[in-house]
N, C-alpha and C positions, 0 to 999 in steps of 0.2 A: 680495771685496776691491774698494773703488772706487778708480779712478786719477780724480783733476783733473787737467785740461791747461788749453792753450791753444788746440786743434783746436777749431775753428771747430764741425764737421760732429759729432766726438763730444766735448764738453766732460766729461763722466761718462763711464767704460765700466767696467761690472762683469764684472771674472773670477771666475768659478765654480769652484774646486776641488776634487775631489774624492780620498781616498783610503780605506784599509783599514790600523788599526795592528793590528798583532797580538803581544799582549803575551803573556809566556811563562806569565803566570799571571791568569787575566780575573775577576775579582769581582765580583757583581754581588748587590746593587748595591755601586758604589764607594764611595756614603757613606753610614754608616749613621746615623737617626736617628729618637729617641724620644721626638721631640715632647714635651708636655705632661705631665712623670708626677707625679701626687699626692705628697703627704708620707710617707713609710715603703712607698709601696708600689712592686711587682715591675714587670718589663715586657721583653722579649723582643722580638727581630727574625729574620729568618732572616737567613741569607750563605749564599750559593754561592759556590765557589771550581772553577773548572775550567783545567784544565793542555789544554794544546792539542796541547803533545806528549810526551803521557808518555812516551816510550822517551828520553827526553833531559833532561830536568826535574822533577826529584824536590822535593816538598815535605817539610821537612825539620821545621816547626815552626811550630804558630797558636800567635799570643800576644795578652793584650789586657796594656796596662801598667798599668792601672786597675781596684785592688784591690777596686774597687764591683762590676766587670763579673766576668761568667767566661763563657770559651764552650767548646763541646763539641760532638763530632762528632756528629752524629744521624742520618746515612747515607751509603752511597758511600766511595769511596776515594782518598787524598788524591792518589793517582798519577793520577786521571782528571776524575772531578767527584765532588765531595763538599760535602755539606750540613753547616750547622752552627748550631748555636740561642748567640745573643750574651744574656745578662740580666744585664739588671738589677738586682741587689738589694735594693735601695730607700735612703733617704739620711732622715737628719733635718732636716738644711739644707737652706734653701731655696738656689733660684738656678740656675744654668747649671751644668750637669757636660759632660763631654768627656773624650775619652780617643782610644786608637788599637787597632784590632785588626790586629799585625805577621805577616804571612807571609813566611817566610826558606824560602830553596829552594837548588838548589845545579843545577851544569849551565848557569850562563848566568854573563855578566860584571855583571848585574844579580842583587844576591842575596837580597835583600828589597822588599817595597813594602808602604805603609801603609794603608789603609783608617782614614779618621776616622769617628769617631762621635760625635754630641752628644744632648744634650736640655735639658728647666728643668725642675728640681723646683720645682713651685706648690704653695701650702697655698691653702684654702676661699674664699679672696678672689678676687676676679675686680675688676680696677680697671685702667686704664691707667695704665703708667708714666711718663708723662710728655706733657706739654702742650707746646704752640706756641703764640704769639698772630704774626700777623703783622696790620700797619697797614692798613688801608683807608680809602681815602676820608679819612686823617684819623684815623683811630680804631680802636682795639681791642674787637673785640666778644667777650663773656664767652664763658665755655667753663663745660660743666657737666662733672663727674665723679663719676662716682655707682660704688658697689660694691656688688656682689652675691655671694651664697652659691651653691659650685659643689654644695654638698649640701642646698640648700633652704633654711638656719637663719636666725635674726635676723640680720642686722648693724647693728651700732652705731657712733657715731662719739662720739668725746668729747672730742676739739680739734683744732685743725689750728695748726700753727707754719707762719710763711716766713721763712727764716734772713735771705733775701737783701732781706727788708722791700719788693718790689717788686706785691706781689699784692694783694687785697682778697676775702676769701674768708668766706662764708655759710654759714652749714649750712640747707640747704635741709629735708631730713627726718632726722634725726636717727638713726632707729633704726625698722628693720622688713626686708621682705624685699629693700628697696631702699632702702640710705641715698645721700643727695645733698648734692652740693658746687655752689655756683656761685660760678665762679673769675672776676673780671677784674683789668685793667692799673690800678693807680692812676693817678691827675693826675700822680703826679711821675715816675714811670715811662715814661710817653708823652711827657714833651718831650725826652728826651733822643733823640739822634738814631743811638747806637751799643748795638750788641747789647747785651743784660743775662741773663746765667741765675742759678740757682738752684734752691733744694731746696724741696719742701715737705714738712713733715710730719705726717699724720698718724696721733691716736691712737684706736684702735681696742676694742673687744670681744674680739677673736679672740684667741683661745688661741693661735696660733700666729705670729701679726703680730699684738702690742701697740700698734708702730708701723711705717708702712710709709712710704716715700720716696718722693718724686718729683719728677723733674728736670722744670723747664722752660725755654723761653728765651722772650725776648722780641726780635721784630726787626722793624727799620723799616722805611719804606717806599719804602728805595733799596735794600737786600736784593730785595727784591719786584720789583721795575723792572729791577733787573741780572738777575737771572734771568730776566724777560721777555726782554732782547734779546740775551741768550745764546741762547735757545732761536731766536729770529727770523734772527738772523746765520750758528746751523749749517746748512749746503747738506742739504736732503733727497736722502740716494741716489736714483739712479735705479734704477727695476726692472728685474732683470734680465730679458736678452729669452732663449727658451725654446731649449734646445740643439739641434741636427738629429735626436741621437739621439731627446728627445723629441717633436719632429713626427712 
């Protein structure tokens, strides 16, 4: 924590805090996540769950509420420390999954805590989802966006739409192990002087995304300047000085 004053001699002074919570049921890790999993396929995490004081806090029931997951004990005893394998199943839809794996216990005024869990189902594309342009000097300099096969195959590109008409978009190579986009800001786009977003879409080869999305925005070059003296006018803390203990 920094405290500002008006002390002359310490204008900053950083207080160090330290403590120990000790929770009636400790999970680790707290949150689980499974990253990047393919289309239709499986994926697994461990959880440890340990009670600190079993003679007084009994786990009564793991639950995940997301009928994609299932978890099961895989060693140990829920009264102590116990292991437990969370999966996956795999999904057809693309996009962000999420869920909770619930432990309920009994012995304390606290009778459940949650443990989150996420990840994104990706298919074969690898593209980014979404572009910035911000002004310089003046001017908006193009951005390329090119996609790739996470299994090696052709990609193809067969149109690209911008709903929001503010873009000017190429198809740089068409179709091979790397197709390419070069994106920039139209003339009419760049005189206006307040933020503009929008979609773009493109249509694809892939069995799996025909067509895939993407957001952009466009922002001027007073965006750029205010967040310049935002960052200039926040006070850098001071370092803290090292405690007796540690000398």
């Amino acid at each position: 924590m920094t405290v500002y004053s008006n002390d002359p001699k310490t204008p900053q002074l950083v207080l160090t805090m330290e403590g120990e919570v000790i929770s009636d049921v400790d999970p680790q890790p707290r949150r689980l996540s499974f990253g990047q999993v393919s289309k239709r396929a499986e994926a697994s995490r461990e959880l440890n769950l340990q009670v600190p004081k079993p003679d007084q806090i009994k786990i009564t029931s793991v639950t995940v509420d997301d009928e994609r997951f299932e978890i099961k004990l895989v060693s140990g005893e829920p009264a102590g420390t116990a292991k437990y394998q969370v999966r996956f199943k795999g999904s057809e839809a693309l996009g962000r999954i999420s869920g909770r794996v619930r432990v309920a216990f009994s012995g304390s005024d606290v009778t459940e805590i949650d443990i989150p869990l996420w990840g994104e189902i990706v298919g074969d594309l690898r593209y980014a989802k979404n572009l910035s342009f911000y002004k310089q000097k003046g001017t908006y300099k193009s951005r390329k966006l090119t996609f790739t096969s996470r299994t090696k195959k052709p990609v193809g590109i067969l149109g690209v739409e911008d709903e929001g008409g503010n873009l000017k978009v190429e198809i740089v190579k068409a179709k091979g192990d790397l197709a390419e986009l070069e994106v920039s800001v139209k003339e009419t786009a760049q005189q206006t002087d307040k933020t503009s977003k929008g979609t773009l879409r493109v249509k694809t080869t892939d069995r799996d995304e025909p067509e895939v999305e993407i957001s952009y925005g466009i922002y001027p070059a007073d965006r750029i300047k205010s967040m310049q003296n935002k960052l200039r006018s926040t006070p850098k803390p001071a370092k803290p000085k090292p405690s007796a203990s540690a000398r």
